[in-house]
N, C-alpha and C positions, 0 to 999 in steps of 0.2 A: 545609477542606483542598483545595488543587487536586490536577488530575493530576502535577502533578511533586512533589507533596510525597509520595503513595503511596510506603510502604515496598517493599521486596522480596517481603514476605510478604502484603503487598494485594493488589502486582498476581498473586498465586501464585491466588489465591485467587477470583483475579477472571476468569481467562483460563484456559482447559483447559490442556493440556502442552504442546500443539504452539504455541497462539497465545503464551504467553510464552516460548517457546523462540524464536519469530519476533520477536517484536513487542520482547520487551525484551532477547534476548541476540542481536539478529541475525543468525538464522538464516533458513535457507532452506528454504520445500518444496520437494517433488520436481517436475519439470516434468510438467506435466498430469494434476497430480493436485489440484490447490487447485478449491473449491467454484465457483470464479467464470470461470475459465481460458475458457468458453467461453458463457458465459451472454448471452446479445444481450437479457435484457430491460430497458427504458428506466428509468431513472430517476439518483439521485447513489450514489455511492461515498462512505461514509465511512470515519471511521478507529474501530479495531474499540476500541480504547481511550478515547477519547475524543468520538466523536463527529463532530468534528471535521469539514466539508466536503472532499472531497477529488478526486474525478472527475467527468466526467459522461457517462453511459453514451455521450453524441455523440462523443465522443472516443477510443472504447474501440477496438479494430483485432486482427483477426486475426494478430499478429506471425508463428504460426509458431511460438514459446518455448513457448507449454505453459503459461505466467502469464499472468495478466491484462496485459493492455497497451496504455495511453492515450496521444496524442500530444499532449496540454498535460493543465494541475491544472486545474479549476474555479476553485480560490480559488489563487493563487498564492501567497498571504501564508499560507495552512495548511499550505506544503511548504518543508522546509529540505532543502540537498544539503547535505553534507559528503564528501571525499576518503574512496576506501574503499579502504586498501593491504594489507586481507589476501590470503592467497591467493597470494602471490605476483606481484599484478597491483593498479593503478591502477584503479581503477573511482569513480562517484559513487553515491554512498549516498543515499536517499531516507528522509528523515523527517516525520513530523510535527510541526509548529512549535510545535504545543500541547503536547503529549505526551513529544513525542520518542519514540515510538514508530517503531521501524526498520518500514520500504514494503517497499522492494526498493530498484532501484538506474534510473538513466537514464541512457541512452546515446544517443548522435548519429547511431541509424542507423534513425530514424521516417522516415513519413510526412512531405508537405507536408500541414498549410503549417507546421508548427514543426521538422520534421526529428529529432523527442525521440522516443526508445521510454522511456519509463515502463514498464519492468518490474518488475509489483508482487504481492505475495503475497497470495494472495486469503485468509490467516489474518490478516490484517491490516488487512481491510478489512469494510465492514458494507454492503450494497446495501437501497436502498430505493427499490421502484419509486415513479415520479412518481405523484401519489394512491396510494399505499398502503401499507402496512408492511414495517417492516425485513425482509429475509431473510437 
């Protein structure tokens, strides 16, 4: 069974309340309140459902948002955007390519040199420092 074959009641099962509230019904934490929001220690970001490569702490920037937030993906081919029109606004939605597991969302107002805020929810995400185990 891959990760897109999990039923509703795997991934229930598999993620506390908050992380499948985020991860699989798209939702959002609150700003500056997610585990990673301010964390500066080195290593990759991955995706809390799968695995999956997804930052790398080099990339990571103070935005200000209160989420975590990276100015490019590690692995480019591990992130799918899709148009995100609730809300009453236009935004791009940030996934994982594997999973499909809901990020957050990116927006055009990063840093150089890619000018991307990757705003991403740290309930969806799995950090592991370089040499050392997940946190």
């Amino acid at each position: 069974m891959t990760d897109l074959d999990k039923t509703d009641q795997q991934w229930r099962e598999l993620l506390s309340e908050d992380e499948y509230r985020i991860c699989r019904r798209q939702g959002t934490e609150r700003a500056f309140s997610g585990e990673y929001w301010d964390t500066r220690a080195e290593g990759c970001y991955h995706c809390r459902c799968c695995g999956a490569v997804l930052f790398h702490s080099a990339a990571k920037y103070d935005s200000g948002s209160g989420w975590p937030s990276f100015y490019q993906a590690e692995e480019e081919t591990n992130i799918t955007t899709v148009v995100d029109e609730s809300h009453g606004m236009a935004r791009v939605e940030v996934r994982c390519s594997n999973c499909a597991s809901h990020l957050g969302h990116v927006f055009e107002d990063g840093p150089p040199p890619t000018g991307q805020r990757y705003c991403i929810n740290s309930a969806s995400l799995k950090h592991k420092q370089s040499g050392g185990p997940e946190q």
